[in-house]
Structure formats: structure tokens, C-alpha cells
C-alpha positions as CSV (number, residue, x, y, z in Angstrom):
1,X,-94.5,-30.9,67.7
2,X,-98.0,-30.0,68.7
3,X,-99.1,-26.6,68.4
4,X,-98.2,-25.6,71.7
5,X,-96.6,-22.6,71.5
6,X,-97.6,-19.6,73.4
7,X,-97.2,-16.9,71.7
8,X,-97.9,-14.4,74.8
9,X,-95.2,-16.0,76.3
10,X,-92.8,-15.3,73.2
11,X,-93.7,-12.4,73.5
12,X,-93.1,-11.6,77.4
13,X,-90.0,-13.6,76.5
14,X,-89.2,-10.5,73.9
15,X,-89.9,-7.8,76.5
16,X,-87.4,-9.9,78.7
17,X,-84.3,-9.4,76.2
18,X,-85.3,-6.2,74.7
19,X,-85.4,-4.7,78.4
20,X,-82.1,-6.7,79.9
21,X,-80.0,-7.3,76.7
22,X,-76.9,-5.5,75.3
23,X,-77.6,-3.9,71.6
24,X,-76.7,-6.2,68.6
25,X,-76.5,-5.1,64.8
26,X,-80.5,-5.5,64.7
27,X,-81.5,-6.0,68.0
28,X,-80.6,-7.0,71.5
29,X,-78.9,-10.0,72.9
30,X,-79.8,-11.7,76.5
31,X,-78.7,-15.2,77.8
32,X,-77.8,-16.3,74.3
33,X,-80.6,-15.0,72.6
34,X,-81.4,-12.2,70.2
35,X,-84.7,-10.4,69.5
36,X,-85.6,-8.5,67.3
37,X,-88.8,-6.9,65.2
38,X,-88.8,-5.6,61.4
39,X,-89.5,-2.1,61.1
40,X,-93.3,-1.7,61.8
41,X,-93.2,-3.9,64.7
42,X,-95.6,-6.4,63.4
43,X,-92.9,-9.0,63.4
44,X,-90.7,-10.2,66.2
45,X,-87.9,-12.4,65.9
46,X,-86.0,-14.0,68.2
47,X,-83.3,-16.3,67.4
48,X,-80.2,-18.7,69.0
49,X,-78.2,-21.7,68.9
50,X,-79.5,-22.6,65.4
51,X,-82.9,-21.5,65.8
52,X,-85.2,-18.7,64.6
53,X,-88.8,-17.9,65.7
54,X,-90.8,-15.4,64.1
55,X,-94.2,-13.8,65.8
56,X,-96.4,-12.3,63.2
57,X,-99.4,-10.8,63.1
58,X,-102.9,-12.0,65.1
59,X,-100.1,-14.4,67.0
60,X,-98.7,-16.3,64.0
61,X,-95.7,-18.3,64.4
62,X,-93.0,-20.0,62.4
63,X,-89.9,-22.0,63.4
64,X,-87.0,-23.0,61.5
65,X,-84.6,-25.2,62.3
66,X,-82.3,-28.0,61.4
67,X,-82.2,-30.4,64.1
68,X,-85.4,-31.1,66.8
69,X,-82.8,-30.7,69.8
70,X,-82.0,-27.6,69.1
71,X,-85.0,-26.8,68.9
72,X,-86.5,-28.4,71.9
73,X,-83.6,-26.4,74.0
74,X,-84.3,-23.3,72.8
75,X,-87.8,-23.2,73.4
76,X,-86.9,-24.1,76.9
77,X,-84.4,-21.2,77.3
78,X,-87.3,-18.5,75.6
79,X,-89.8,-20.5,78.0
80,X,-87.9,-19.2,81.5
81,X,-87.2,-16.1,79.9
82,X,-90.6,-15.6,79.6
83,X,-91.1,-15.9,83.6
């Protein structure tokens, strides 16, 4: 995968489930997926179906996951939550 992800979008994506989503043990939870920051706020997380995305600082991003589908559907899902 390209570098192609947005990470403005993540983060409007965020905003989206922190504002709409029902509290977890670390974060919140909205159509499926959690978000979540550590404690200073410099890193968000968001995370489902196998999948975990972490924003750092000056809009650094990681992925991990096992299989490319997964993957590929849970960007989708983070990219409408982000509208």
C-alpha cells in the first residue's frame, strides 16, 4: 500500500467516535470501532476487526495487521467515518 493515508482524515474520523461512541475500558466505541489517545494526547489509536492504527506526532502513522483484507475494510469503515 502506497502512502495514502490521510492522516486529517483519521483524525476527523477520531472526533467522529470520540463524539458519537459509547465509553470502553480506554476509550470509546462507534460502528465497530474504538479510539483512543495515550495520556498526553500525542497518540491516537483507533482500532477494529483485527486492525490497529496509530497517529503520532507531526502526522505519523503505523498499521498493524495480519491479513491485507482486513485491512483494506477497515480503512474504508475509518474513511466514511471521517465524512
Amino acid at each position: 500500500m502506497k502512502n495514502e493515508l490521510d492522516p486529517t482524515k483519521v483524525l476527523q474520523a477520531y472526533e467522529n467516535v470520540m463524539a458519537n461512541g459509547t465509553p470502553t475500558e480506554y476509550g470509546k466505541m462507534y460502528e465497530g470501532v474504538e479510539a483512543f489517545s495515550d495520556y498526553d494526547g500525542y497518540n491516537v489509536y483507533m482500532r477494529g476487526n483485527g486492525v490497529e492504527l496509530k497517529v503520532g506526532f507531526h502526522n505519523t502513522y503505523h498499521l498493524e495487521y495480519d491479513q491485507e483484507h482486513l485491512r483494506d475494510s477497515f480503512l474504508k469503515k475509518v474513511a466514511l467515518l471521517a465524512k
